[in-house]
N, C-alpha and C positions, 0 to 999 in steps of 0.2 A: 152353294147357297142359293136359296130359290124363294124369290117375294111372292107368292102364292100359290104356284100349280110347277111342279119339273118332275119330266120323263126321263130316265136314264136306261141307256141298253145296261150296263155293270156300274154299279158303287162301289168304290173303294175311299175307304178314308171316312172322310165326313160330309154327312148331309144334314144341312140344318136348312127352315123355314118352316112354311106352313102345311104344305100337301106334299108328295112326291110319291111315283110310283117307279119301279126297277123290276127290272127283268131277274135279276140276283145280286145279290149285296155281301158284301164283308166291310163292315163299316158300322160305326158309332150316327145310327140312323132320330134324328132329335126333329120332329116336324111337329108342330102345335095340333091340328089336325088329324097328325099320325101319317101314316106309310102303307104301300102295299108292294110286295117283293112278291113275285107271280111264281119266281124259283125259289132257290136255295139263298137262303140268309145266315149268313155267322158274323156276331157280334150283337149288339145293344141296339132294342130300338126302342123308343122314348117318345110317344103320341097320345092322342084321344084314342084312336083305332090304330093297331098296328095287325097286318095281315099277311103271310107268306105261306103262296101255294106250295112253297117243298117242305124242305126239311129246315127247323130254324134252331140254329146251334148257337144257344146264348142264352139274350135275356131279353123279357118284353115287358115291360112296365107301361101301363095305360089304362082305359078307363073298359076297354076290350082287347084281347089279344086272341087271335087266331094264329093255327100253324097246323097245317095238314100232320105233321108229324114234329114231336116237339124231343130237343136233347138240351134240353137247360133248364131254365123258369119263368113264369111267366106270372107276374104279381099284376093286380088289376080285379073290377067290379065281376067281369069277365073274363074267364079262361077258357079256350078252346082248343084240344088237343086232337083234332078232328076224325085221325086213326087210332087214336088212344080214348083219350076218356075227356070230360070235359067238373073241372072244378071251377067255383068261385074263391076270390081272394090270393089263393096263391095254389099255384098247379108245377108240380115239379116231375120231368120224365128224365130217366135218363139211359 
């Protein structure tokens, strides 16, 4: 739980507040702001901007979502599948 800004080397579980960034994550990721996972993410993230420089196995719901390489979906104004292809609305790779 983090009241505006938290760094984490690994997430697991739950991360809830406003901002937070992780090195990689497997976790129900929910920050007002959004997330930025620099690795690999498996599971849910839930923000403004959600961003994960690896591979991101799940889902990403927000109003952008990035993912170097995406296996899941990613629903949002924004989709970006950065080695794949990029959709609006709703972008599904698998």
């Amino acid at each position: 739980l983090n009241f505006g800004w938290g760094v984490y080397r690994a997430t697991r579980g739950l991360d809830l507040g406003a901002f937070s960034v992780s090195w990689e994550a497997s976790a129900l990721q929910a920050n007002l702001l959004g997330q930025v996972t620099t690795g690999n993410m498996n599971g849910l993230q839930i923000g403004g901007v959600n961003v994960v420089g690896g591979e991101m196995c799940g889902v990403q719901i927000g109003v952008v979502n990035v993912a170097e390489r995406l296996s899941g979906v990613q629903i949002g104004l924004l989709n970006f599948a950065v080695s794949q292809h990029f959709f609006p609305i709703l972008n599904v790779a698998f």
